[in-house]
C-alpha positions as CSV (number, residue, x, y, z in Angstrom):
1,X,20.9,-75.4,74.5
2,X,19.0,-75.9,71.0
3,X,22.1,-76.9,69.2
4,X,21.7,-79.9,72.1
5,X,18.9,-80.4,70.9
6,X,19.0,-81.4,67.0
7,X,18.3,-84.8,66.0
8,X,19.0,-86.4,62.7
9,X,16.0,-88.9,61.3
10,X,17.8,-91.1,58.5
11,X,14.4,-93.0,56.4
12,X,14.6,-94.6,52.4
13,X,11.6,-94.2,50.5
14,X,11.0,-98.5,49.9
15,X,7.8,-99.1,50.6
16,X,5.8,-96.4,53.2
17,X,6.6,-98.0,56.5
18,X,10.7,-96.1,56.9
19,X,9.1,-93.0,56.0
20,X,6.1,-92.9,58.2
21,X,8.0,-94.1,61.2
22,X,10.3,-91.1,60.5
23,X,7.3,-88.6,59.6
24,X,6.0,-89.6,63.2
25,X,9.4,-89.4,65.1
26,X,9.8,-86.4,63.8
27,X,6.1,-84.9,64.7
28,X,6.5,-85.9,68.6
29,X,10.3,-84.5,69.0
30,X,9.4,-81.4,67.4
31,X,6.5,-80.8,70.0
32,X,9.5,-81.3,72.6
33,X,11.6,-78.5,71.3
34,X,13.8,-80.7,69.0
35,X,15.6,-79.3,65.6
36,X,14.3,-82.6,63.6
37,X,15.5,-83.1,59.9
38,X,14.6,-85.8,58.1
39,X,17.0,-87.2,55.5
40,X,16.9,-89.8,52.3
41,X,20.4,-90.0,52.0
42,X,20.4,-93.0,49.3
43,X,18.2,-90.9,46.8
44,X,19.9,-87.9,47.6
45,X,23.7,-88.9,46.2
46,X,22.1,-91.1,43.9
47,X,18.8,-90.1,42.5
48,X,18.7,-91.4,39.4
49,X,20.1,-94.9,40.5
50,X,17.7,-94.7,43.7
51,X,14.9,-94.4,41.8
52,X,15.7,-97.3,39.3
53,X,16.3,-99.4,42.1
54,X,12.9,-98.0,43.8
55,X,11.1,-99.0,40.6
56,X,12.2,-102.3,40.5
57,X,11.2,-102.8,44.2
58,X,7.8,-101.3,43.9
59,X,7.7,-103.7,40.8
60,X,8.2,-107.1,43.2
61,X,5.7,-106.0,45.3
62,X,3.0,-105.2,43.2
63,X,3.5,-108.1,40.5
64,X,5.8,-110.6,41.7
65,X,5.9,-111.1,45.7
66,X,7.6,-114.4,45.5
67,X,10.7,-113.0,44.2
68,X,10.9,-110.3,47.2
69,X,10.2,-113.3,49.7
70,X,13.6,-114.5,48.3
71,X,15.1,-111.4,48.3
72,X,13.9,-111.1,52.1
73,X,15.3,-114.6,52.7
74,X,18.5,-113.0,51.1
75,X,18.9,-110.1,53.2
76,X,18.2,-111.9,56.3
77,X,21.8,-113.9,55.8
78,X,23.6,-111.1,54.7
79,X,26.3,-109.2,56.6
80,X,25.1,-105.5,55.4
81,X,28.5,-104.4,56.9
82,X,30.3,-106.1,53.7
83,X,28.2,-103.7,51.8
84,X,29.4,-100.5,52.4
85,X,32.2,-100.1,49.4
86,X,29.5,-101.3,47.0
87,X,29.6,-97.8,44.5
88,X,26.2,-97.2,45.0
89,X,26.6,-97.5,49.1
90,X,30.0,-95.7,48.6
91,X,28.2,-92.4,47.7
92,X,25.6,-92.7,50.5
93,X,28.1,-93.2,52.7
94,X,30.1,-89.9,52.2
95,X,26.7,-88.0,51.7
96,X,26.2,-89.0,55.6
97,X,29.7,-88.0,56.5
98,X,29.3,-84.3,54.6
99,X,26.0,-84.1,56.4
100,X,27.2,-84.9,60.1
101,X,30.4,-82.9,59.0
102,X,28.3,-79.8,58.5
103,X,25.8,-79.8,60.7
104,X,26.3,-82.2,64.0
105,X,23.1,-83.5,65.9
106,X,22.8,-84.3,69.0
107,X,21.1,-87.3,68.5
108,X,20.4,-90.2,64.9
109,X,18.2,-92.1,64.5
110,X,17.8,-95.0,61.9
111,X,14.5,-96.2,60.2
112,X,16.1,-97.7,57.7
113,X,19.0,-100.2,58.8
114,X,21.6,-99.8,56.5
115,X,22.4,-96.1,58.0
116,X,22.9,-98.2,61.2
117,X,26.0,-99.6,59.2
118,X,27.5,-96.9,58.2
119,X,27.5,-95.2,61.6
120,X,29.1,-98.5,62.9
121,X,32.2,-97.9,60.7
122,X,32.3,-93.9,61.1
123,X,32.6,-94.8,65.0
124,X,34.5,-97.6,64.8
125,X,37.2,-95.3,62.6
126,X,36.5,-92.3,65.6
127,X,34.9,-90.1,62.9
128,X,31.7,-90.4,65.0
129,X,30.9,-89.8,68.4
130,X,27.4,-89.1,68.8
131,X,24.7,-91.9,70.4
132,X,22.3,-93.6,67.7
133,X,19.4,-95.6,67.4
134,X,18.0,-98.3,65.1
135,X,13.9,-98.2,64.8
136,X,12.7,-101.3,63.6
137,X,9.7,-101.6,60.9
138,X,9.4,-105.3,61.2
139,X,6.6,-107.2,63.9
140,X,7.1,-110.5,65.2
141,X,9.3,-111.6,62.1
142,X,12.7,-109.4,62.6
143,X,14.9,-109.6,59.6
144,X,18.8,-109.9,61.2
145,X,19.5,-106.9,59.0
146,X,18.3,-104.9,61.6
147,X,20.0,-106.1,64.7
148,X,23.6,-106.8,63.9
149,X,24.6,-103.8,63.5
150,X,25.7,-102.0,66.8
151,X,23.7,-99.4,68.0
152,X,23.4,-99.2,71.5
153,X,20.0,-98.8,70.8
154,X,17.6,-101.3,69.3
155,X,13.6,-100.0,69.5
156,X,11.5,-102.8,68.3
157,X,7.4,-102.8,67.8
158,X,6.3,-105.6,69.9
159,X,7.0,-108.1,72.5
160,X,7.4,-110.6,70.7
161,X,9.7,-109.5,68.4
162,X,12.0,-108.2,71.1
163,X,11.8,-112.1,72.7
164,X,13.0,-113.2,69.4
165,X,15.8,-110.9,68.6
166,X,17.3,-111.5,71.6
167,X,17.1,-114.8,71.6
168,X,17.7,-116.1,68.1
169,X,20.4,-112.8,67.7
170,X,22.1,-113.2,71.3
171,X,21.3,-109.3,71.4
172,X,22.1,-108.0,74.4
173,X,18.4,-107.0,76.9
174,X,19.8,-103.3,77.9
175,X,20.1,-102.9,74.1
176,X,16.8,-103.6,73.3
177,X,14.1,-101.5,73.9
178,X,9.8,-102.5,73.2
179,X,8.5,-98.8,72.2
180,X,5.8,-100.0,69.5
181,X,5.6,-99.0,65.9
182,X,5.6,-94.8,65.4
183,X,1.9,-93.8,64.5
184,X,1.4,-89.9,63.8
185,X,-1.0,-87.8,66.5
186,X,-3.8,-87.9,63.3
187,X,-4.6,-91.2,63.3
188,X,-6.7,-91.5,66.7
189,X,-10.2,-93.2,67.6
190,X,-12.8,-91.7,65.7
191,X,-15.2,-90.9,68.8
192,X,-18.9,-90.7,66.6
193,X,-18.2,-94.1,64.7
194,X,-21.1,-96.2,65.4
195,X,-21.3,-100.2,64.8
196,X,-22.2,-100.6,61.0
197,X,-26.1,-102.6,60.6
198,X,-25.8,-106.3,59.3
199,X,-27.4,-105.1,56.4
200,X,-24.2,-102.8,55.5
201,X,-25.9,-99.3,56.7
202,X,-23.5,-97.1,57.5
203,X,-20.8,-99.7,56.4
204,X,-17.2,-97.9,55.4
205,X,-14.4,-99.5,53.9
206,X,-11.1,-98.6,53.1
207,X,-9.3,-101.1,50.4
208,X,-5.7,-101.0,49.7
209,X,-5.7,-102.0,46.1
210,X,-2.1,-104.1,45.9
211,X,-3.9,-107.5,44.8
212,X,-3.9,-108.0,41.2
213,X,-6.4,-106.1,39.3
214,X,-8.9,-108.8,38.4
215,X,-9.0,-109.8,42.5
216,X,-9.2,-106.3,43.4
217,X,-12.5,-105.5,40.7
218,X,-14.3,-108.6,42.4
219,X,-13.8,-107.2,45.8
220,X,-15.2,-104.0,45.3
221,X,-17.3,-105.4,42.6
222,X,-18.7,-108.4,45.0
223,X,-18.9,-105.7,48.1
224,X,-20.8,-103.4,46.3
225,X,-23.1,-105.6,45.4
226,X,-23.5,-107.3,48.8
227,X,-24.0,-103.9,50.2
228,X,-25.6,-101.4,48.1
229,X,-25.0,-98.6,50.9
230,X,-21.7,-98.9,52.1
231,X,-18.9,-96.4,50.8
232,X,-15.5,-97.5,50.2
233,X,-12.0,-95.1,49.5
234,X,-10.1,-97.2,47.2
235,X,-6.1,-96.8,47.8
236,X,-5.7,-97.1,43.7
237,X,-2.8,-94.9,43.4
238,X,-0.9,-95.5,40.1
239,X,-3.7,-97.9,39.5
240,X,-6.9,-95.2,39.0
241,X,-7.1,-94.9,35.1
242,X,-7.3,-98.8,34.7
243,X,-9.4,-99.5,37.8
244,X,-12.1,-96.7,36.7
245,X,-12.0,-98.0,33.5
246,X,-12.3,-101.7,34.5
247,X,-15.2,-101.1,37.1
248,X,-16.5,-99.4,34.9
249,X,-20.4,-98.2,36.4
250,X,-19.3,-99.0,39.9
251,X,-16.7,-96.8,40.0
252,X,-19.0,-93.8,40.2
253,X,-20.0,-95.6,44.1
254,X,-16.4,-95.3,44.8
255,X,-14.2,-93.0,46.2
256,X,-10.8,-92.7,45.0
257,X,-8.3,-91.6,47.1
258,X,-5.8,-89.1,45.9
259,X,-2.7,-90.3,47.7
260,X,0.2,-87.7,47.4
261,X,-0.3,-85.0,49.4
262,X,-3.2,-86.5,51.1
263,X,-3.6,-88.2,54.2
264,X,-5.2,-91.2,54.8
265,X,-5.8,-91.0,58.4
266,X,-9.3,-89.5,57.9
267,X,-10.8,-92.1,55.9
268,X,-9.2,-94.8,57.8
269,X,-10.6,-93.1,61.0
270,X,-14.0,-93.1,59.9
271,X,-13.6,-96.8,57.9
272,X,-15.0,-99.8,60.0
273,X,-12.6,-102.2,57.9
274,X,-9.4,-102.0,56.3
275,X,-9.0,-104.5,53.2
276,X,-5.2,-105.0,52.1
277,X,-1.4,-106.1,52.7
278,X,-0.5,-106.1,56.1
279,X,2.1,-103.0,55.3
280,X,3.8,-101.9,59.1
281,X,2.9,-98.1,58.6
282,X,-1.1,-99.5,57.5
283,X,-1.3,-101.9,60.1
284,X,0.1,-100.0,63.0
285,X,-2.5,-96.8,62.0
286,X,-5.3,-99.1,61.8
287,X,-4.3,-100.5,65.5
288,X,-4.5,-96.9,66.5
289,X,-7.6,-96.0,65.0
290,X,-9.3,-99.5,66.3
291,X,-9.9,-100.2,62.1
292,X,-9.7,-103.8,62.0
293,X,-7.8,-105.4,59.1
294,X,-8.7,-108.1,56.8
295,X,-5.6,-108.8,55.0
296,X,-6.0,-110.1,51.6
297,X,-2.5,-109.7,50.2
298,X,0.4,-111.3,52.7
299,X,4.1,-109.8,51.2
300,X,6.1,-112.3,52.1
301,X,9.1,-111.8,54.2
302,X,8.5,-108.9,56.7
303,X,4.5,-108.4,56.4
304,X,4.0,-111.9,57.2
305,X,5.3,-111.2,60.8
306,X,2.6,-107.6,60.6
307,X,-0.3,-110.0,59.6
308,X,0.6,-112.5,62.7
309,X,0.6,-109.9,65.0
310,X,-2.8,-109.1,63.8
311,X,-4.3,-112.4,63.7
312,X,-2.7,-113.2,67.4
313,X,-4.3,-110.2,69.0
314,X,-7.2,-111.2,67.6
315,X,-7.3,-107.8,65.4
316,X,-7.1,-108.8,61.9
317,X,-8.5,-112.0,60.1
318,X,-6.5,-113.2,56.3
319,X,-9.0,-113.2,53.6
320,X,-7.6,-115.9,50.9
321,X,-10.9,-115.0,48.0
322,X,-13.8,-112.5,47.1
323,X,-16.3,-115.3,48.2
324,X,-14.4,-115.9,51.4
325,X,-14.3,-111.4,52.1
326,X,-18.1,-111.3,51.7
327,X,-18.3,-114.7,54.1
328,X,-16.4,-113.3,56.8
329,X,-17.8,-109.2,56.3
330,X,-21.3,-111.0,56.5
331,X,-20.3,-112.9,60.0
332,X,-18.3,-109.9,61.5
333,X,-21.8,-108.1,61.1
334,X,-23.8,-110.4,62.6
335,X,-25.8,-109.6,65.1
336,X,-25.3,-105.9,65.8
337,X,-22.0,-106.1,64.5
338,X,-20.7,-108.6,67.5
339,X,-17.5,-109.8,65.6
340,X,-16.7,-106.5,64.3
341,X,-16.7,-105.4,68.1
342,X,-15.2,-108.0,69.5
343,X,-12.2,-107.0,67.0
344,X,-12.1,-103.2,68.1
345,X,-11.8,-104.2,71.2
346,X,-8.9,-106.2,71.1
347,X,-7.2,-103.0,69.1
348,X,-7.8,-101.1,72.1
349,X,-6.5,-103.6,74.7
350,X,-3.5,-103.7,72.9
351,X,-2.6,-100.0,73.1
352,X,-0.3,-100.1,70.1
353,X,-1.0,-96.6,68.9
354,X,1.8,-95.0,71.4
355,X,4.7,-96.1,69.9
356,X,6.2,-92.2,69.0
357,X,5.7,-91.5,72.5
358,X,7.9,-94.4,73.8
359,X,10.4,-94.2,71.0
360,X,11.2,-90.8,71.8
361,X,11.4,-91.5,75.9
362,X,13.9,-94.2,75.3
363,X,15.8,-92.0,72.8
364,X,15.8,-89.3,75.3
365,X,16.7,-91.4,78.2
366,X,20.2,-92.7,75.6
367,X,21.8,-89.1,75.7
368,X,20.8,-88.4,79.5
369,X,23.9,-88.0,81.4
């Protein structure tokens, strides 16, 4: 009975959304007596080329967003099933095979959609009969990367995202399946957080710091000022040395958080905003912990469908300048924090913070005879 029930989680480490989608999966089947592993298996046959080509990602994102937006654009008219004799695919490719060789699940499931691909062609050859499913990381804007492939299985975040797929895509409705984006059991309300005072008492922030340097030192900078009191975790990262050094006094008044190995569901549990791109795995936790989002740094391509979702449930609000953060910080928390409110509210309408739950009921309900 347990070899039944192994599951295979295949994630790539662009970007944090594939991973924490898998980390989540992962969490709710193991609590229902699954064998979960969670594979990589790009950077494992190819580390040293996945890692270049993960540097040069991180690289578009940080410093120049307009030339990922093409690349997006790209992807989007690509057939990723030409792509599988590309070498560096190649290797991928047969480092799947030896892995489903060895050890056969029961059950895979895709974060990442070029594994979807390759388990096309292993079935399509017969060297693959188990079910699989694709989990898409995308809201509202779907990239068609992630629904041509054929997996009788297509879990998407939202509702209108599903709408779309199947209507631009011609997808198939008994294929597609609305479970929400996975958000781990940690990130949950925080039960004691009390409206912050217009004056900033009590005020918490957690800033993602993706904007360019000099935008991100006026935010802080221009918050700090505004509100003596409040206390921000700064997402620096990479970025620490230079941001300490460029804040200079200030940065003694912020927190800076340590990233690997640490989790950022507490502070974002406790934070009344979230400043920073609309990333899936960021917005998604900040729906489940009712944080809302003022976005201030838009990727383009997939996060531009993330930041819609926000602003159409009424959950998020883009922030274009310092001047216009502190304007619409200073009107959220006017009187008693009424906009502020009105925002966690709409996070909790929404109920988006189930999504492992109903990924793993639709998985489930794919390999029931």
């Amino acid at each position: 009975m347990r070899e039944e029930r192994k599951a295979l989680l295949l994630s790539i480490g662009y970007g944090r959304g594939h991973d924490a989608a898998a980390k989540a999966l992962a969490q709710e089947m193991e609590s229902r007596g699954w064998q979960v592993r969670v594979s990589d298996p790009c950077a494992e046959a190819r580390p040293r080329l996945f890692r270049c080509t993960q540097a040069v990602y991180r690289a578009c994102v940080r410093r120049l967003p307009w030339i990922w937006g093409v690349a997006y654009a790209q992807i989007d008219a690509t057939d990723w099933s030409r792509m599988l004799h590309l070498p560096g695919i190649e290797g991928s490719m047969r480092r799947l095979q030896a892995m489903l060789s060895a050890e056969p699940p029961r059950l895979i499931v895709c974060t990442y959609p070029l594994y979807a691909y390759m388990l096309d062609a292993m079935t399509q050859c017969g060297e693959l009969n188990i079910p699989y499913a694709v989990v898409v990381t995308d809201a509202f804007h779907v990239n068609s990367a992630w629904v041509r492939t054929k997996a009788p299985l297509i879990c998407l975040p939202d509702e209108v995202s599903c709408a779309r797929v199947h209507e631009r895509y011609g997808v198939a409705e008994q294929r597609l399946c609305i479970t929400g984006f996975p958000v781990r059991r940690e990130f949950v309300p925080f039960a004691a957080r009390t409206a912050p005072g217009e004056d900033g008492r009590g005020l918490r922030v957690v800033y993602g710091a993706h904007a360019r340097l000099r935008q991100v030192c006026a935010d802080v900078q221009g918050m700090l000022a505004t509100w003596p009191d409040m206390e921000i975790t700064l997402l620096a990262e990479e970025r620490e040395a230079r941001l300490r050094r460029i804040l200079g006094e200030s940065a003694g008044r912020v927190h800076f958080f340590g990233g690997a190995g640490e989790s950022i569901a507490e502070p974002l549990r406790r934070a009344h905003f979230y400043i920073g791109k609309a990333g899936a795995a960021t917005v998604f936790e900040a729906y489940a912990t009712r944080t809302p989002v003022l976005v201030n740094y838009p990727l383009p391509g997939q996060e531009e469908g993330n930041q819609q979702l926000l602003l159409t449930d009424g959950a998020g609000v883009r922030i274009g300048s310092t001047s216009e953060l502190l304007h619409t910080m200073r009107h959220l928390l006017e009187h008693g924090a009424a906009g502020w409110q009105g925002m966690v509210r709409a996070m909790r309408l929404r109920a988006r913070e189930d999504g492992a739950s109903r990924t793993i009921n639709a998985l489930e309900r794919l390999i029931s005879p």
